[in-house]
N, C-alpha and C positions, 0 to 999 in steps of 0.2 A: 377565124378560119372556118372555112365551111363543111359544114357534117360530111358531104362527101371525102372529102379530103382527110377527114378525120376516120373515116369506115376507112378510105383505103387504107392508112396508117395501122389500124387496128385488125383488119384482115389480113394485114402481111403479117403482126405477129402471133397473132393466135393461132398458124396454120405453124408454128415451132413448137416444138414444146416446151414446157415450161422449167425450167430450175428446180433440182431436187428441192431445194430449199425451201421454194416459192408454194411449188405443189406442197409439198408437206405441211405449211402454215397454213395452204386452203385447208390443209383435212383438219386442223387445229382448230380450223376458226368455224368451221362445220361442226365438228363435235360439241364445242363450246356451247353456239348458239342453239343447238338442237336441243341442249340441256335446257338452256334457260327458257324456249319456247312449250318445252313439256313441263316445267317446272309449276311454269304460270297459266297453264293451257285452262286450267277449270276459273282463273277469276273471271268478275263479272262484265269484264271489260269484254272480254273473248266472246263469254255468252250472246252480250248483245248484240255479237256480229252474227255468231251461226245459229240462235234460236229459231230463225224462221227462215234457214237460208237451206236449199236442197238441189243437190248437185253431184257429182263424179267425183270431184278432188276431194283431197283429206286434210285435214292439221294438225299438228304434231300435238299427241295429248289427248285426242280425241277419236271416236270411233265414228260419229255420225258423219256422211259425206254431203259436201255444200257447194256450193255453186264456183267455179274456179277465182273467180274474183274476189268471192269469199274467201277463198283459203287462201291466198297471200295478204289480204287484210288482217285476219284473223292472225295469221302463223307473224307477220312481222308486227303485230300489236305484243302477242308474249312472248315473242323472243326479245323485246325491247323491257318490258311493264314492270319487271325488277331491276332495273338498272344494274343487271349482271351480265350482260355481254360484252362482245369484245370491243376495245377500243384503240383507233389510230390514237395516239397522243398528241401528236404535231398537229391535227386539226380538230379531233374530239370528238372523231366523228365513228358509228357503230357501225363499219358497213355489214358484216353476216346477217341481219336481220331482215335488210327490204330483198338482199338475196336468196335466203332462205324461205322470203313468201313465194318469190315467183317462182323457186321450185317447187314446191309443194302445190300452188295453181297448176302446173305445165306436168305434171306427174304422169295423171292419165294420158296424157298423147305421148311423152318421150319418157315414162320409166323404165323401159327395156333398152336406152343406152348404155353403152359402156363405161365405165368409172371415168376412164379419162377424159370425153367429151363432156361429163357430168362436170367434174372436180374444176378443168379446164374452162367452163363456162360461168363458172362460179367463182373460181379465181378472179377472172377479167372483170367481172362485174364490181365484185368489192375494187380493185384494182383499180379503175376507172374513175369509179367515186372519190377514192382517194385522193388522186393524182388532181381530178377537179377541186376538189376539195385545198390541197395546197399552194394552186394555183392562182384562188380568189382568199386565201387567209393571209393576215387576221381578220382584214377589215369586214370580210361577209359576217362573220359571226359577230363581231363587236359592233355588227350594227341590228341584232337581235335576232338574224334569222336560225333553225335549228338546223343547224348543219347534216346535220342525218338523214330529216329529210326533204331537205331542198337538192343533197347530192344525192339522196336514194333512188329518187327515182329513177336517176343516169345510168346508175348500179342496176339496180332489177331490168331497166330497159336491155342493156347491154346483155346479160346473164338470161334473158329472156329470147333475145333474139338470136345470141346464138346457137340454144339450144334447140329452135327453130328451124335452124340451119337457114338463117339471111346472112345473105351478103352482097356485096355491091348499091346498090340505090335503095332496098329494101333494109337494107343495116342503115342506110345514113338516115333513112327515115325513121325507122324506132328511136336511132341516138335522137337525133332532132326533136322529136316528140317526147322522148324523157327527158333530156335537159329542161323541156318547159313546163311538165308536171310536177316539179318537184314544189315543197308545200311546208311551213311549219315556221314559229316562231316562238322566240324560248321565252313569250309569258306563259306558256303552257305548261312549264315547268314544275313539278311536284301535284300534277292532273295528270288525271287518264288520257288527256291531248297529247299531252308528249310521245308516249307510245304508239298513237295515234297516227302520229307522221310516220315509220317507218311502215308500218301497216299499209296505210294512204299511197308512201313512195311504193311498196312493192304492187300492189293492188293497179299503179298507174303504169309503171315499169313495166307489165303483163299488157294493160292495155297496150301501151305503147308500140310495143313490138307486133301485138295483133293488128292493129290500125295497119304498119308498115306490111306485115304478110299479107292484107286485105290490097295491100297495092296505092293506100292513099300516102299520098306525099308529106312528108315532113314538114312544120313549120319555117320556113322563111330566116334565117338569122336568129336561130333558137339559139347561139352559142354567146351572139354579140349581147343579142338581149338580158339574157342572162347578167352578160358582166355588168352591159350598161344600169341597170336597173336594180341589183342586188348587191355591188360589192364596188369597191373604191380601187381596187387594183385587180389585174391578172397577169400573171407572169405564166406566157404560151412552152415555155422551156421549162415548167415544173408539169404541166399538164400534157406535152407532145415530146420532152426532152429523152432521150435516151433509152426508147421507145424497144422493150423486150431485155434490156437489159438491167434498167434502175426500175425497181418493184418498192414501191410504197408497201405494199403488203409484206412485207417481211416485217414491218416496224409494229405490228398491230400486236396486242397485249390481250391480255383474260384478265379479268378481275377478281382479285377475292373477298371483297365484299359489294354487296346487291346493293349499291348506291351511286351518288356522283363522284366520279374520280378525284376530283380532286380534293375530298374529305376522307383518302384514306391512309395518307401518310397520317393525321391526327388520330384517325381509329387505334392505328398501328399502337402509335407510342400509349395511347388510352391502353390498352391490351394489357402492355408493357407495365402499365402503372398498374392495375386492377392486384396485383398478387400484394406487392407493398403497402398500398392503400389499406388492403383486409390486416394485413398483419397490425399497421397504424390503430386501428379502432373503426376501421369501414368508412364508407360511406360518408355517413354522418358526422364523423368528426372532421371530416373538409371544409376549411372556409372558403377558397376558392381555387377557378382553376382558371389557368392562363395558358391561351394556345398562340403561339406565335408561328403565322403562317404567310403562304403568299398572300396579294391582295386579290387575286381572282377566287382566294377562300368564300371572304366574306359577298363578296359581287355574286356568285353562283351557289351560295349556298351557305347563307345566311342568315335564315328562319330559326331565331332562338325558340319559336312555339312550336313547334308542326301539329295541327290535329289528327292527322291519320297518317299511316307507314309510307302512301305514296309524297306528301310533302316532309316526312322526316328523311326521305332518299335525301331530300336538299337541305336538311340541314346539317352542317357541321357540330353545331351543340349538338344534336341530338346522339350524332356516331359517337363523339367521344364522350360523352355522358355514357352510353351504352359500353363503349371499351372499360370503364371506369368499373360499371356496377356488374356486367355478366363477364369483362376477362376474355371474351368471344365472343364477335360477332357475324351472327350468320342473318338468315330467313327471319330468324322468330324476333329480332331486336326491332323488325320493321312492321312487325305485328300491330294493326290498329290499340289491342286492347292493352300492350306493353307500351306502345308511344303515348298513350293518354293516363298511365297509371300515373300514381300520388309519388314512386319512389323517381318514377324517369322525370315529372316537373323539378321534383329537388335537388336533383343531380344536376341539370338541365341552368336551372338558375344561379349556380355556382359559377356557368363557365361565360367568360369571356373571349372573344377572339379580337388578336391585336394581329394587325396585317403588318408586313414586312415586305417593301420592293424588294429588297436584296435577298428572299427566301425563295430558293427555288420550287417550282412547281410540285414536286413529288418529294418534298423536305419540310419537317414541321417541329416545331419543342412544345412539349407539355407540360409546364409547371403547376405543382399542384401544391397552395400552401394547406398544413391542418391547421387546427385550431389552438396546438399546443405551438403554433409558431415552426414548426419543423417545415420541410421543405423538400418533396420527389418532384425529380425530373426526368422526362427521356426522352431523348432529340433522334428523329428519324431521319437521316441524309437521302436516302433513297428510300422508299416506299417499295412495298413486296407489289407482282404486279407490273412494276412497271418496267421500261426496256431494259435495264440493267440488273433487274432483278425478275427477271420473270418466272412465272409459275410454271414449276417441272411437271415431267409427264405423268407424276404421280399425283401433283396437286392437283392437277386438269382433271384425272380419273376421278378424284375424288365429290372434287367441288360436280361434277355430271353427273356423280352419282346422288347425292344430297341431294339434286334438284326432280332427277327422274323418281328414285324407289319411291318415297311419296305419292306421286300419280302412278305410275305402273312398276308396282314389287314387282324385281327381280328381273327387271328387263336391260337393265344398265349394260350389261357386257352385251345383250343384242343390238345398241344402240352404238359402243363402241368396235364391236366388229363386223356392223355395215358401214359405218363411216371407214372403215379400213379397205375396204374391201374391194376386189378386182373385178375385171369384168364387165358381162350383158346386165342389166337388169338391176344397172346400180339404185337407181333414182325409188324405185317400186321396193328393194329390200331395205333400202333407207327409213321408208315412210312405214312402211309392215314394221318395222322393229319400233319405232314411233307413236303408232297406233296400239301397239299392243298384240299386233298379228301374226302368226306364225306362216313363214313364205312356204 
């Protein structure tokens, strides 16, 4: 179909408003990400984008300003870089991150709009991605690319350009040019690459949409290309079907642990075992541990060694070894100096994972035999987290807050009550409470 056709579609419904439901999950998936982008704002990954870059825009975490291209690199590299943001489940994909750059690039020109044009153009953007995203699944990802940000950049183009205020030929041209920005392949996995892509999709997404306000024309069959050249199937009725009414975005989830999703139904039950296990004689008196899981466990996240916290994100040993030994897992269990310690290798080497077709995705058992022969088990059906169990509005407070005080004591409720918030001047009180500045 061609991006015009696609802009008209998409301009007829963003001039509705949106679904209490719908909006309300943007402001959900806003808060979340904004957390996880201030959480991670000081690693080194971040650094190396704004060390030398000076500019107008700002990124969440940080006070020095960089060049706008910068800040949605920057802002969608640590909104991603703890594998604690939010995630579509059906395609696995994190759309707030490459959205959340290209707001933070677009700041300085449109912080003085009003929430709903804000919230509204953020929506569609994840939204988008989404709906592409389930369009070309399974086959785009199971043939290696990272779905985050090969659809991100579609996401930030869109959320960019609307914010813009394009539409008609100047929207089909941003779409066009984001769909063929997008970028990323999941050897990158447990590197600073990974994060890297959402960064990269929002960074391109901004461009994108500049290019089309500059008046240059959209790529040629940026939409065919895509499918021909990236994925084995598209179904046009997941990506154009029911158009203002069926919202992919409703389905998107928070995380409550900083890893890859689908190693947290095992955390879970680890958790679960940690209190038992102490009572048994610790630790130590474990002979081994048996995790019966799905098979896209072991496929994504199946690193029995990891040497630093960003490839223990992908391993499963590693999460439930950590459920086992600390009972809770948060930030610190992905700590370099805890993933290479002498107690998390022995733990570590205990476990085994044995994949199971018939286990569902967000469903795991953890048998733990000791050493006297005895025998704890705890079998997770649904994983906290995910769509049937999702994290309440008190667990979301929480977990934004663990990620902000850290970097900026005592800014958390300023963070939660600009994301809330009505009005002129949403985008600028968002980023001020972010930065640490007082509006």
């Amino acid at each position: 179909m061609a991006s015009s056709t696609i802009a008209d579609v998409i301009t007829e419904a963003v001039e509705q408003p949106l679904p209490d439901d719908v909006f309300a999950m943007a402001r959900r998936t806003l808060l979340n990400v904004a957390g996880t982008a201030v959480g991670a704002s000081r690693h080194e990954a971040v650094d190396a984008v704004v060390s030398h870059s000076r500019g107008v825009a700002r990124v969440p975490g940080r006070r020095t300003k960089v060049a706008p291209v910068d800040a949605a690199l920057a802002t969608g590299i640590a909104a991603h870089l703890d594998d604690f943001d939010d995630t579509h489940l059906a395609t696995v994909i994190h759309p707030g991150a490459a959205c959340l750059g290209a707001l933070a690039a677009l700041e300085p020109e449109v912080g003085a709009l009003p929430a709903t044009d804000v919230l509204n153009a953020y929506a569609w953007g994840c939204e988008l991605q989404l709906r592409l995203g389930v369009a070309v699944s399974p086959s785009h990802y199971d043939l290696g690319w990272h779905i985050t940000g090969t659809c991100g950049a579609f996401g930030a183009a869109a959320t960019s350009a609307l914010l813009l205020g394009l539409r008609g030929e100047r929207l089909a041209s941003a779409l066009s040019w984001g769909i063929s920005r997008g970028l990323g392949m999941r050897e990158g996995f447990g590197t600073m690459t990974k994060p890297f892509h959402p960064g990269k999709a929002a960074a391109n997404g901004v461009l994108a949409a500049r290019s089309a306000a500059a008046g240059a024309p959209g790529p040629d069959r940026a939409l065919e290309g895509f499918v021909e050249t990236l994925t084995r199937e598209y179904d046009e009725r997941q990506f154009l079907g029911e158009f203002g009414d069926r919202f992919e975005l409703r389905y998107n989830t928070f995380k409550p642990y900083p890893c890859g999703i689908v190693t947290h139904p095992v955390i879970e039950a680890g958790e679960h075992l940690a209190e038992p296990i102490k009572a048994a004689g610790g630790v130590e008196a474990v002979e081994g541990v048996a995790v019966h899981c799905h098979p896209l466990v072991p496929e994504l996240t199946g690193n029995p060694n990891p040497l630093d916290g960003l490839q223990a994100r992908f391993s499963t040993v590693h999460g439930v070894a950590a459920g086992l030994l600390l009972g809770l897992v948060d930030l610190s269990a992905y700590e370099d100096d805890f993933v290479r310690s002498e107690a998390m290798k022995q733990v570590r080497s205990k476990v085994r994972l044995l994949a199971a077709p018939e286990r569902a995705r967000a469903e795991a058992e953890v048998v733990v035999t000791m050493k006297d022969g005895a025998t704890l088990r705890h079998h997770v059906r649904t994983a906290r987290g995910s769509q049937e169990m999702p994290l309440t509005e008190a667990d979301l407070y929480s977990k934004v807050s663990r990620l902000i005080e850290p970097v900026l004591p005592g800014r958390t409720d300023s963070v939660v009550k600009a994301v809330s918030g009505e009005g002129p001047d949403y985008l600028t009180t968002l980023m001020n409470a972010c930065v640490g500045e007082e509006d």
